[in-house]
N, C-alpha and C positions, 0 to 999 in steps of 0.2 A: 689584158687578161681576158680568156675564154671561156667562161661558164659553160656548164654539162648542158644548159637549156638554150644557149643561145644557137638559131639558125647559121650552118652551114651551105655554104655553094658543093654541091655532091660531086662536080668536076674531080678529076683525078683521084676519089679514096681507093683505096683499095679494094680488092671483093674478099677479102682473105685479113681480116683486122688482127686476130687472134697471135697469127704466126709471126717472129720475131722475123726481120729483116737485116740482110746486108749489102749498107750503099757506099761503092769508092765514089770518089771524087776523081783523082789521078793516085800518083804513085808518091804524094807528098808527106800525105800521113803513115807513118810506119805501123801502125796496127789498125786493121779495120773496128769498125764500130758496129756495134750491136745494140739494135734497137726495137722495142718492142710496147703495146698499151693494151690494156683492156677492153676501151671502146674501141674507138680507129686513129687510122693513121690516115694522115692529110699529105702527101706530095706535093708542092706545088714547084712545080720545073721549071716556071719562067723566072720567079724569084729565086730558087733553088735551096730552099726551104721545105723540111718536113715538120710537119703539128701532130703529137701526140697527144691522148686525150685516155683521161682514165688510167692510174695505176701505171705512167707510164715508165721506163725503166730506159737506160742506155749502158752500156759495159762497154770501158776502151783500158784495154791491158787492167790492170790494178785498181784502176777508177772504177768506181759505181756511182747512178746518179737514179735517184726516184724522185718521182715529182705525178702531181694529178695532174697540169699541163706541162710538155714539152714542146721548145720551135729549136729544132736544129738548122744551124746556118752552115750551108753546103759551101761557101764561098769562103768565109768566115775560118770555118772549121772553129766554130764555137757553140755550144747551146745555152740559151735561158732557159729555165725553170722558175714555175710559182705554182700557188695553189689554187685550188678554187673554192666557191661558198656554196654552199648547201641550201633548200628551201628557208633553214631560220638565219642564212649570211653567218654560221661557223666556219673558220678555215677547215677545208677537206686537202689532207696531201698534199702536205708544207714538203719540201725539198729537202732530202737527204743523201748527204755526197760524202763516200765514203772511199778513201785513197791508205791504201797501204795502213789501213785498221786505224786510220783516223777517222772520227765521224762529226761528222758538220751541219748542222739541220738549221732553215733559214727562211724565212719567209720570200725570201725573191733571189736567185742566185746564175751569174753570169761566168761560163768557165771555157778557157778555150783550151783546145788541145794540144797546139804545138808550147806555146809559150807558157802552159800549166798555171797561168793565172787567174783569178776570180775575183769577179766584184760579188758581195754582198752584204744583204739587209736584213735584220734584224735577229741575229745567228746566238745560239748559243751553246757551248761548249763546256766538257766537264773535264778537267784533267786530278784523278786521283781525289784529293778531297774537295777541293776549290771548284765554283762557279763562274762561269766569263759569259758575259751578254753584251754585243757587242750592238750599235743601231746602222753602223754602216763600215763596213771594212773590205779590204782588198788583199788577198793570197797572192803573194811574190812568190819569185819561180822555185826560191829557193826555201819554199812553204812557210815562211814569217807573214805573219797577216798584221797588219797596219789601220788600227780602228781607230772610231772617234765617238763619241756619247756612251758608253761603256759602263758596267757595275761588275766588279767582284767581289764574291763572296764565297763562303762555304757552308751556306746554306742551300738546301734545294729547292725551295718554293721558286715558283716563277715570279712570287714579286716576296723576295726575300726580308727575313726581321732587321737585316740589315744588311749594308753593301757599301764600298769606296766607289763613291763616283767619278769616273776617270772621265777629264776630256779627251786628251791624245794618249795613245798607246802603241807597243809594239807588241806581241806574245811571238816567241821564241818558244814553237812546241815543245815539249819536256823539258824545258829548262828555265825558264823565266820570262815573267811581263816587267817590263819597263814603263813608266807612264809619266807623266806631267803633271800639275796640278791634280792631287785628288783630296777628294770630301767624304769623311762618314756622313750618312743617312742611316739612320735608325726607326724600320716604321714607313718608310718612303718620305720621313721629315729631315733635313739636313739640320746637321748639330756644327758650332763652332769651330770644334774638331776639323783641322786639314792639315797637309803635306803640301810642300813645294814641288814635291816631285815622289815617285814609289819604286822600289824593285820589291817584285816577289817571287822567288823562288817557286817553282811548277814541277821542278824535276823528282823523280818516286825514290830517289836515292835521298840518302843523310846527306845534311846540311849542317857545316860549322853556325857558329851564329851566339848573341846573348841570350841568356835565360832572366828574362825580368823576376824582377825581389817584388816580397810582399812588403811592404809601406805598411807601417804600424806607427800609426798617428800619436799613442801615449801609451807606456807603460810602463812598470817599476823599473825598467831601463832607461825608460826615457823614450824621444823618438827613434825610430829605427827602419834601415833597410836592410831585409832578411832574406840571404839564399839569394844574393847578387850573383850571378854564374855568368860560364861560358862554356855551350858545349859543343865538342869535337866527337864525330867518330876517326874509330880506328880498325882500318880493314871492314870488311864484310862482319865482321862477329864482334865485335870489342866497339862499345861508344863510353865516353866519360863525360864528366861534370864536377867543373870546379865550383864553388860557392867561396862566397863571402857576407860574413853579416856584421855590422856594425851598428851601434847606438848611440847616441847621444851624450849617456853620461857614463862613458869608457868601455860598456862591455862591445867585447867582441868574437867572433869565430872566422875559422874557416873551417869548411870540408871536403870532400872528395866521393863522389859515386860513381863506382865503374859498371856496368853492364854486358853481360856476354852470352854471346848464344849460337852453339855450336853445334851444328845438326848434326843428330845420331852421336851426339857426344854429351855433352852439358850444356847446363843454364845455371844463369844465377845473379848475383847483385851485390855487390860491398859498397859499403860506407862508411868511411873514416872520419870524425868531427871530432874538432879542437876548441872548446870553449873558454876565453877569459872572460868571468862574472866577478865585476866589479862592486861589493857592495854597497848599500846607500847610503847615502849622508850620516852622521859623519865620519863614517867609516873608513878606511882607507884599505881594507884587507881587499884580496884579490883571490878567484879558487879558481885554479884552473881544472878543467874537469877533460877527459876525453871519453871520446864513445865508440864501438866497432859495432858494425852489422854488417851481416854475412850468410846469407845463404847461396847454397850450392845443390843441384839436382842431378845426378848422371844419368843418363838416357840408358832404357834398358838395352841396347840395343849395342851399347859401347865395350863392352866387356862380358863375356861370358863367366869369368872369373874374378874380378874386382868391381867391389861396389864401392864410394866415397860419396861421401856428403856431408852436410854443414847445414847449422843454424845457430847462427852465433849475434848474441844481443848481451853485448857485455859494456858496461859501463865501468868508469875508474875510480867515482867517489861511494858507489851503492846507493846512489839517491838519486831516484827517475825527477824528483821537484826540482832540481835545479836545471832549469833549464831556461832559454829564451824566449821560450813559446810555452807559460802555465797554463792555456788553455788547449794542449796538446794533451790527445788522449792517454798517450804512455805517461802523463803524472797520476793517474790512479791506477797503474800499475806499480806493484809492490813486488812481483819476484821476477825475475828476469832468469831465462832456461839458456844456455849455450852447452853446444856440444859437437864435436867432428868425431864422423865413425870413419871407418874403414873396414871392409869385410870382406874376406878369402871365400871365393863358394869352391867349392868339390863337385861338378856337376855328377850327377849316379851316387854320390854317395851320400853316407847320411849324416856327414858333419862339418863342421864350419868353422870358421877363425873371425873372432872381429873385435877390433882395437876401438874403444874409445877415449875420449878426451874432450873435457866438460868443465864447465861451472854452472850452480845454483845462487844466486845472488836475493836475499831480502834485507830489501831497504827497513820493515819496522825492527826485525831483528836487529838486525847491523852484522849479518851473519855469510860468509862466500863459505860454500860449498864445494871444494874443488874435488875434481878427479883427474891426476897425470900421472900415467894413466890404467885404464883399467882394458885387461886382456880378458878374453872370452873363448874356450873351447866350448863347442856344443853338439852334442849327437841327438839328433835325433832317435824316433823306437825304435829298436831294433828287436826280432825275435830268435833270439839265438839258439832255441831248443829245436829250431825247425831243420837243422842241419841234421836231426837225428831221423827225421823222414823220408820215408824210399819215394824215390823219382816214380816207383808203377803204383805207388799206395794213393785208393780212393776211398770215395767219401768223406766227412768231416775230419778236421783235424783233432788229435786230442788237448784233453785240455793243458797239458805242460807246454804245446808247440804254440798254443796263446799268447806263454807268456812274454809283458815285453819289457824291456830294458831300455834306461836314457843317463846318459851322462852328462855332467857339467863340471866347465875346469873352469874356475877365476884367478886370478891375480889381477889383485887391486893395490892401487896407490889413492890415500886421499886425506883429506885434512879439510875441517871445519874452522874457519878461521875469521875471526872479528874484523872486520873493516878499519879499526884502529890500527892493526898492527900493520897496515898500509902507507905505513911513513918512513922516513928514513932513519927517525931514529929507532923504531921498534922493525927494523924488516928484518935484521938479523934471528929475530925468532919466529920466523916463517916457518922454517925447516922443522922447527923440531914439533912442528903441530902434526905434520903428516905421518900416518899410520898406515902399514903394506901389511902384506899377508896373502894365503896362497888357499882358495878354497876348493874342498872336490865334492859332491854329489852325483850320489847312482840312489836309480829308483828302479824296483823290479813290481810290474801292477799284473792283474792280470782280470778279467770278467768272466765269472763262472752262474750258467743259468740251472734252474732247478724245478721240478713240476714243470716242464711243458714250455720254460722259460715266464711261469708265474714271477719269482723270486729271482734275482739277480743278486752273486754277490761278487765282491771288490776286493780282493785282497792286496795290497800295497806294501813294499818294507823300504824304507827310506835311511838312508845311512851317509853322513855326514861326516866328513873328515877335513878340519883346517888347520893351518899354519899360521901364526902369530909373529911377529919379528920384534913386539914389545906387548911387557907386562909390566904389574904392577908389585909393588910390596909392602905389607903395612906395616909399623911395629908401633907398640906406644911406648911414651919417653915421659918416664915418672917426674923429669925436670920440670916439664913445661907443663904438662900435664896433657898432653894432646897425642892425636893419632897422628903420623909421619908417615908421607908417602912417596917414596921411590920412585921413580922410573927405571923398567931394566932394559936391553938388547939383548936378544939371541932368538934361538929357535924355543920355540914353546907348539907344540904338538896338542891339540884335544879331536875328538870325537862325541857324534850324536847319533842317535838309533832309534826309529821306532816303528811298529810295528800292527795294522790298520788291518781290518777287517769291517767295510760294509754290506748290509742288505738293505737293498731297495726292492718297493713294491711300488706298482700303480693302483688301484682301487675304483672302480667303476660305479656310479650309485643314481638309480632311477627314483624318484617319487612321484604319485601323484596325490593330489589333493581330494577329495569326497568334494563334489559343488561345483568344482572347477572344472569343465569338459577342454578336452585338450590341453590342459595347463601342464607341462611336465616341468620336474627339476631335476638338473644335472649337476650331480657332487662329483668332482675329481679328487682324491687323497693320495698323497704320495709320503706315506711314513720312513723313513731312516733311520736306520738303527745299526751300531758297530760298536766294534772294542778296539783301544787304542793303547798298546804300550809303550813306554815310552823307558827304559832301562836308564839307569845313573851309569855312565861306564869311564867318565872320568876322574881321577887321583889327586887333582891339580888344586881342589879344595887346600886350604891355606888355613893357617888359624894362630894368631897371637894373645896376650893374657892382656887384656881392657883393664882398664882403672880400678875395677870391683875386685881382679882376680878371676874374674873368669876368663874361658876359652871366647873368641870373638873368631869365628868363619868368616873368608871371604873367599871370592874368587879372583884369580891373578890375571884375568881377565876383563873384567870389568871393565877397563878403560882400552881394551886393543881391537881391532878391526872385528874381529869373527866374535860371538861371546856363545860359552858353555850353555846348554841345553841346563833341566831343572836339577837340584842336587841330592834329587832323592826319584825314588822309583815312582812315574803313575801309571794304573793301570785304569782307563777314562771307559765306562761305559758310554757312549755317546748317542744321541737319540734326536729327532725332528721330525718335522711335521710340516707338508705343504698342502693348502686345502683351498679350492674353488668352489663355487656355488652358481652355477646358473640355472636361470628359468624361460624355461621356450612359451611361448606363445603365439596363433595362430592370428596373420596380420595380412591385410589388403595390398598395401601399399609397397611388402616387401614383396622379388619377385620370386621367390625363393614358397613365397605359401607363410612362412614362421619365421617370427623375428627370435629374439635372445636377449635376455638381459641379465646382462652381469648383479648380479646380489654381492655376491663377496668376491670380489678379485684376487685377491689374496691373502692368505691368513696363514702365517707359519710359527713356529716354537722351537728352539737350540736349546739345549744345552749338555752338561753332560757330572758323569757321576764317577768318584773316586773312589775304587775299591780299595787302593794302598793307601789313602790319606787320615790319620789319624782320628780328624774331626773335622767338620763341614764339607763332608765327600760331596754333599749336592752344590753343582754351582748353580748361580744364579741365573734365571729363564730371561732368553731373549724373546719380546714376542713383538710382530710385525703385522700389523691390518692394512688391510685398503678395500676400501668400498665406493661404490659410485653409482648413487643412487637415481642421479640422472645423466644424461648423454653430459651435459654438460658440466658436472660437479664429478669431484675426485676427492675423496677424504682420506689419507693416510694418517696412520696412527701406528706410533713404538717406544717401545719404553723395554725398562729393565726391573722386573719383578722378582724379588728376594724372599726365601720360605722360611727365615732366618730371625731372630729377635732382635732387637737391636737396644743401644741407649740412647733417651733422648736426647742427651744433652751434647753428642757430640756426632747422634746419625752413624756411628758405628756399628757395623753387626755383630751380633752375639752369638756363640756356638751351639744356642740354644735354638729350639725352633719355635715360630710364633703362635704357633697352634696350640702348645701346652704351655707355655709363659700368659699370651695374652688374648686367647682361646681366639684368635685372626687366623687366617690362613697366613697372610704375610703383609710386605708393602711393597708397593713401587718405588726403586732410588730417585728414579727419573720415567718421567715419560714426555713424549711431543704430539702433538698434534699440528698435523698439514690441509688446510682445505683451501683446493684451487678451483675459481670458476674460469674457463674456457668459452671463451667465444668466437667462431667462426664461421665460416660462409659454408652452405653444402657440401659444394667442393672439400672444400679444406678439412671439413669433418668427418667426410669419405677415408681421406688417405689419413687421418687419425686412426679410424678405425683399423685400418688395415696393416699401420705399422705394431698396434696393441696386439693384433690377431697375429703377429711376428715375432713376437718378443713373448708372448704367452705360450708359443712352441718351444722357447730357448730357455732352458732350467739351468743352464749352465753360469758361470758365475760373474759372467763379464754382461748380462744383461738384467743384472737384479738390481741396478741401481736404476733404470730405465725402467724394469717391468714395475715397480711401487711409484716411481715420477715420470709417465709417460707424455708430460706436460713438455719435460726438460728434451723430448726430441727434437732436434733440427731437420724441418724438411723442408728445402727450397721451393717444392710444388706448392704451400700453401701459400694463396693469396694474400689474406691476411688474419692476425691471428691476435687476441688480447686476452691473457693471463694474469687473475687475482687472484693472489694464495696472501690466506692468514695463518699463522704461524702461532705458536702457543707453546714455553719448553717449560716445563716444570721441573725442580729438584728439591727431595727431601730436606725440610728445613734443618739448619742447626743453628748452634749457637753463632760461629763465622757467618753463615747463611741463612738468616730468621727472615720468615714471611714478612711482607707481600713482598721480600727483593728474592726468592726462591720463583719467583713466573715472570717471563719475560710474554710479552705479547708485538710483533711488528706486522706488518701489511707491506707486501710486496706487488709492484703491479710491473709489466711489462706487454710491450705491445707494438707491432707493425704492423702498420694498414696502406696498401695500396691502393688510395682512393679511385684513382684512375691510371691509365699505363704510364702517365707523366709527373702523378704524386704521388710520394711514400712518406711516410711520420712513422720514426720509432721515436718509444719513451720509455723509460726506465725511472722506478726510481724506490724508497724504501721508507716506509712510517711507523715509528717507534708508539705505540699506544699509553707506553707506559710515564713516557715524558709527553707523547702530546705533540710530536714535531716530526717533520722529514728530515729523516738522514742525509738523504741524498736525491736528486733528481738530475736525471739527465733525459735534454729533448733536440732531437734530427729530422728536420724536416729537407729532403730533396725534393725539387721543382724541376724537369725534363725541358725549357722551353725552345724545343727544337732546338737549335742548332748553342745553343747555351744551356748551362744548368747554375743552377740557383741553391744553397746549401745554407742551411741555418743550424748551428750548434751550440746548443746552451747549456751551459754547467746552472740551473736555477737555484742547487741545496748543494750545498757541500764544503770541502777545506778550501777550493781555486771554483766559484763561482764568476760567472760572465758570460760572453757570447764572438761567437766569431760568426760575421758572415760574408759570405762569398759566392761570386760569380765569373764563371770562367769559361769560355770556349769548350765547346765538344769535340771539336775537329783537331786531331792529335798534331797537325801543323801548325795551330795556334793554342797548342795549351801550353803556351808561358803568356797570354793574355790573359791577365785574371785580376779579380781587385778581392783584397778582403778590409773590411772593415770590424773591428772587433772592441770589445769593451773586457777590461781588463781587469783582474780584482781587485781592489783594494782604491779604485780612483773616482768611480761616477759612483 
C-alpha cells in the first residue's frame, strides 16, 4: 500500500498527470484501457506496471474501476486496487467496481481483464432490500462470487442490529445466496439460533414460498396456529394467499387473499374466510361463520365512460365478536358498510347513470340493511331559459336566464331484514321484506341580488313525484277487537310540493372601546329569513271507524319505500341567525402588526313559525354556541329551547305559552355542553389555525359539523396532538326521567404523540363521572427499531380487554418474520 505522503523515485512520472492515458500492450486485449488520477501516474517500464495515485479511475468497455491507489499490471493485464489513509489513518478511496450497473465497493480488490475474474476483501453489496458483507471472495467469470466469513441482512448499518453469519457462500447476482452453516447474531452477540445450511432468494421478482402463522400460546380456543399460508404469485398483476388456522380445542378456518394491480387499470384486494368455532366445554354446538372483503379501485385513466368499484366487508352471522382473534380491532366495530357501484358518465354532458348494490349490517341491532339494487339517473344544473338569448346580446344576463334546473330519477329495491331470518328455516320470508318503488325529483333555484347586491334572495320550488309498488290497509275487527293490517301490491302514485323563498344578508360591525387604544371588535351577522310552503296535494289519506266510532286517518304509505309529505297545508315563516365576534389587538410577536381573538366563534338560532297551523305555530329554537376563550380551550354549547308551558308531570308541552302561565320566558328540553382542551406543539397549532380560518369561510352545510368541532379535524401534518373534552347532556326531568338520572356527565381523552421519528403512542379512551369508571380504553404504542418494529396493543377497559404484542421485520422480504405474543381475555 502507497500513501499520498510516502517518498517516490521521480524516474518516469509523467509531466502531464492530469490527462487520462492510452496504453496497448499488443493486440491481445480486445478494448483498450483508459486510465487516469488526480495526482500522478507512475510508469514503470522495466516492470511494466503503471501506479496511480489520487482519485484514480481506469474504464475498459463496461467496467469502471475507482480507487485512491491503482498498479496496473501490463503483463498481467490485471489491476489491484486499495485505499489509502489520511493524516488520522481513515480509509480515503476504498475501491469501487462497477460492471454492467453492478456495484462492488471493497477494501482491497484484484481484477483481470481477460478472464473477468476478481479477488476480493472486505466487499459489501446491496441487492434490493438485503445486505451482503462478504471478508473475502472471488468473482467467477460467469459473475457468481464465492465468499467466506460473510453477514446478511436487511438492515443497513455497517455493523447491523442483526445478521446470519455465513461461513461458506455462493451469491448468484439476482437471484439467490446459497450458504452453509449459518448463525443469527443479534447485536454482534450470536444467539443459539442456526441453520445447517441457507437459500435466500435475492431476485426483485415474486417468490412462491410459506407465509409463517402467528402462534397463539393460550386462548378461549385453546392453542393455536393462525394464518398458516402459502403464497404464489400469478402473472405480473395477480398474487394470492392461502391460509390456514387451527386450535387446539377444534376450532378452525381457512382463507384466501388475492391481490391485483393492473396499471392504468385497477387495484384492489379480496378475502374470503371460513370459520368453524367450536364452542367451550361442555358444549358441543359448532357456528360456522364466513366473511368477504373486497375492495376494488379503477384507475381514472381506464375508461372515460365507466366507473366500477367496490367495498365490501360483509359478514354471514352480523357479529364482528365472533372471531379467532378477540383482540382484533374489527370486534368493536359494530356496523359493517358494503357496496359495489357502477357508473355510466356522458362526457359534455350533464347527466349520469349509476347502479348500486350494498348492505348495512348492525351487529347490536341484529339489523342487515340491504339494497338490490338501487338505480340512479342524475342531471346536473342545467339553465334552460338561456336558449331564449341572442348569440349578439351583451351585458348581464337577465334574471329568468339564471334560472337553473336539476333532476333526479331513483329506483330502488331494499329491505330491512333481522339477522334471524338467516336460517333455513325462516329464509323463505326474505322476499317478502323487500320494498321497490320509482322516485323522481326536479328542483328549479335561482339567486336574485337586490340594493347593490346588499340582499340576496333564493327562490327554490321542489317537486316530488313517487311510485310505491306496496301499501298498506287498516280496518278494525269488532271480533277481536284490534286494528288489522293488510299488505297490498300495485301501483300507488303520490306527490310532494313546496315552495321556498330566502333572504340572506351579511352585516359588518366595527367597535371601539373608550380606554382601549387600538382595541377594535369585529361582529360578523349573517341573518336568514324565508317563507316555505309546503301544499297537501295528496287524496291517498285513508280512514276507517276505531273502537270509539270514530273516523281514525292513516296513510297507505306508511310502511312503503317513499312516504307522503305533511297532511295538511304549512305555510313556515322561517328565520336564523349566524353571529361572530372578534377582537383585534395590536401584538409584537405577530408579523402581521395585530393579532385576533376569537370571543364568540359561533353563535346561531333556527327555527321557524306556522302561519296555517292551528295552535303552536312557533316551533321550538335551536340555539348553538361556541366560544374559545383561549388558543387552547374550545367550549361548545346547544340545546333546544321551547316558549311553550309544559306539565310537570310528564315534560309535555302545552299550547299555552310560558310567559303568561308561568310568567318564564320558557325552558330548555335539552341542552349539552362540550369543553375540549387541545394541546399541541407550535407547529401543530399553526395549521390548526389555518384549517379553522377554512372552515369559517365555508357556511355551507357540509362543514358546520367541523366549524363547532374543529377538534374532530384529521390532519396528518400534526406532529402530535392530545385532546380532553368533558361532556355534560342534560334532559328535562320527568316522571320516566327524574333527576339526577336527567344529566349524564363522561371525559373523553384522545391522543397521538410522536415522541421521536421512531416513537408514536396513541390512546383512546372514555370516563363515565357518573358511575366513577372507564368505559373503555384503548392504548398503541409503535417502536421504529431500524430495521424492525415493535407494536404494543392493549384493550385496558372494556367487553374483550388484553394485549397483543408484536415484533416483526421492516424489510417487505421478510414480513412473514414476526412473533406476536398476546394475553387474552378471560385467562391471566
Amino acid at each position: 500500500m502507497v500513501n499520498p505522503g510516502d517518498s517516490l523515485s521521480t524516474s518516469g512520472i509523467d509531466s502531464l498527470t492530469v490527462k487520462p492515458r492510452i496504453y496497448r500492450v499488443d493486440d491481445s486485449m480486445d478494448e483498450p484501457i483508459f486510465y487516469s488520477a488526480k495526482d500522478s501516474i507512475y510508469s514503470d517500464l522495466r516492470e511494466k506496471k503503471v501506479h496511480l495515485f489520487t482519485e484514480a479511475k481506469i474504464t475498459f468497455g463496461t467496467t469502471v474501476l475507482t480507487a485512491d491507489y491503482m498498479v496496473v499490471d501490463l503483463e498481467k493485464n490485471e489491476v489491484t486496487a486499495t485505499y489509502t489513509l489520511d493524516a488520522d489513518s481513515n480509509r480515503v478511496g476504498e475501491p469501487l467496481f462497477v460492471d454492467s450497473g453492478q456495484e462492488v465497493k471493497a477494501a482491497k480488490m484484484r481484477f483481470n481483464f481477460d478472464t473477468k475474474k476478481a479477488f476480493i476483501e472486505e466487499t459489501r453489496i446491496q441487492q434490493d432490500e438485503s445486505f451482503l458483507y462478504m471478508e473475502r471472495a472471488k468473482r467467477q467469470e460467469n459473475e457468481e462470487i464465492h465468499f467466506e466469513k460473510g453477514r446478511f441482512s436487511t438492515c443497513d448499518l455497517d455493523y447491523p442490529h442483526f445478521h446470519f453469519q455465513l461461513s461458506r457462500a455462493v451469491l448468484v447476482p439476482e437471484k439467490r445466496i446459497v450458504t452453509g452453516p449459518a448463525n443469527l447474531w443479534i447485536n454482534g452477540v450470536p444467539t443459539p439460533l442456526a441453520l445447517p445450511f441457507g437459500f435466500f432468494p435475492t431476485s426483485s421478482g415474486k417468490k412462491r414460498g410459506l407465509v409463517f402463522p402467528q402462534i397463539i400460546p393460550v386462548s378461549q380456543n385453546g392453542f393455536g396456529l393462525q394464518d398458516l399460508g402459502f403464497y404464489t404469485p400469478i402473472g405480473q398483476n395477480f398474487e394470492t394467499i392461502f391460509f390456514g388456522t387451527i386450535f387446539s380445542r377444534g376450532s378452525w378456518g381457512l382463507a384466501n387473499q388475492t391481490n391485483y394491480n393492473i396499471r392504468y387499470k385497477s387495484q384492489g384486494s379480496a378475502r374470503i374466510d371460513f370459520l368453524q368455532l367450536k364452542q367451550p366445554f361442555p358444549s358441543e354446538n359448532k357456528l360456522n361463520k364466513f366473511t368477504l372483503n373486497w375492495t376494488h379501485t379503477q384507475d381514472t385513466k381506464a375508461n372515460p365512460y365507466w366507473r366500477f368499484g367496490a367495498s365490501v366487508n360483509f359478514v354471514s352471522d352480523n357479529n364482528t365478536q365472533n372471531t379467532l382473534d378477540p383482540l382484533s380491532e374489527n370486534v368493536f366495530n359494530n356496523a359493517l358498510q358494503s357496496s359495489i357501484t357502477v357508473n355510466r358518465l356522458f362526457p359534455g354532458k350533464p347527466y349520469n347513470l349509476g347502479l348500486k348494490v350494498g348492505a348495512n349490517q348492525n351487529s347490536q341491532t341484529g339489523n342487515i340493511f340491504i339494497d338490490a339494487p338501487t338505480l340512479n339517473f342524475t342531471m346536473s344544473r342545467i339553465f334552460p331559459f338561456k336558449i331564449f338569448r341572442s348569440k349578439k346580446a351583451v351585458g348581464s344576463e337577465k334574471w329568468f336566464e339564471k334560472i337553473g334546473f336539476t333532476y333526479n330519477a331513483e329506483v330502488k329495491n331494499q329491505a330491512n331484514i333481522n339477522d334471524s331470518l338467516f336460517t333455513s328455516q325462516y329464509a323463505n320470508l326474505i322476499g317478502s321484506r323487500f320494498l321497490n318503488g320509482v322516485n323522481h325529483q326536479m328542483n328549479l333555484t335561482t339567486t336574485l341580488k337586490a340594493f347593490n347586491g346588499t340582499l340576496n334572495f333564493t327562490p327554490t320550488v321542489n317537486y316530488t313525484n313517487f311510485w310505491n309498488f306496496q301499501a298498506t290497509e287498516r280496518r278494525y275487527n269488532p271480533g277481536t277487537n284490534q286494528t288489522e293490517i293488510d299488505s297490498l301490491s300495485g301501483f300507488f302514485m303520490g306527490q310532494n310540493l313546496s315552495v321556498q323563498l330566502n333572504m340572506t344578508n351579511s352585516i359588518y360591525s366595527l367597535y371601539r372601546i373608550v380606554g382601549l387604544k387600538n382595541v377594535r371588535f369585529r361582529n360578523v351577522t349573517r341573518p336568514t329569513i324565508g317563507f316555505r310552503y309546503v301544499p297537501s296535494l295528496t287524496n291517498h289519506r285513508s280512514a276507517f271507524v276505531g273502537p270509539n266510532g270514530n273516523a281514525v286517518t292513516y296513510s297507505p304509505y306508511e310502511n312503503s319505500l317513499y312516504k307522503e309529505g305533511s297532511n295538511r297545508d304549512q305555510g313556515l315563516i322561517t328565520f336564523g341567525l349566524n353571529s361572530v365576534l372578534d377582537m383585534k389587538f395590536p401584538s409584537k410577536r405577530d408579523s402581521t402588526g395585530t393579532k385576533s381573538l376569537g370571543l364568540i366563534e359561533g353563535l346561531s338560532v333556527t327555527g321557524s313559525y306556522d302561519l296555517l297551523k292551528d295552535s303552536m305555530q312557533l316551533s321550538d329554537l335551536n340555539l348553538q354556541l361556541r366560544i374559545k376563550p383561549i388558543q387552547q380551550i374550545s367550549i361548545v354549547a346547544g340545546g333546544i329551547f321551547s316558549l311553550y308551558d309544559w306539565d310537570d308531570s310528564t315534560g309535555i308541552s302545552r299550547k299555552e305559552f310560558a310567559i303568561s302561565e308561568r310568567n318564564k320566558l320558557g325552558r330548555f328540553i335539552n341542552w349539552n355542553i362540550n369543553t375540549t382542551f387541545t394541546l399541541t406543539s407550535r407547529e401543530g397549532q399553526k395549521i390548526k389555525n389555518e384549517n379553522e380560518k377554512l372552515l369559517k369561510e365555508n357556511w355551507n352545510q357540509d362543514f358546520n359539523q367541523y366549524a363547532m368541532f374543529p377538534h374532530q379535524v384529521i390532519d396528518y401534518r400534526i406532529p402530535w396532538q392530545i385532546n380532553l373534552t368533558h361532556t355534560v347532556n342534560w334532559r328535562y326531568p320527568t316522571v320516566n326521567n327524574p333527576a339526577p338520572d336527567n344529566i349524564t356527565h363522561t371525559l373523553a381523552y384522545n391522543a397521538e404523540l410522536s415522541l421521536t421519528p421512531r416513537w408514536r403512542i396513541s390512546t383512546n379512551g372514555t370516563y363515565d363521572l357518573n358511575r366513577g369508571e372507564f368505559t373503555q380504553v384503548l392504548v398503541n404504542i409503535h417502536r421504529n427499531i431500524h430495521c424492525w418494529s415493535l407494536n404494543f396493543r392493549w384493550n385496558a377497559v372494556g367487553p374483550f380487554t388484553g394485549f397483543v404484542l408484536s415484533i416483526s421485520a421492516n424489510a417487505s422480504m421478510l414480513r412473514d418474520v414476526k412473533y406476536d405474543f398476546r394475553k387474552p381475555p378471560l385467562f391471566f
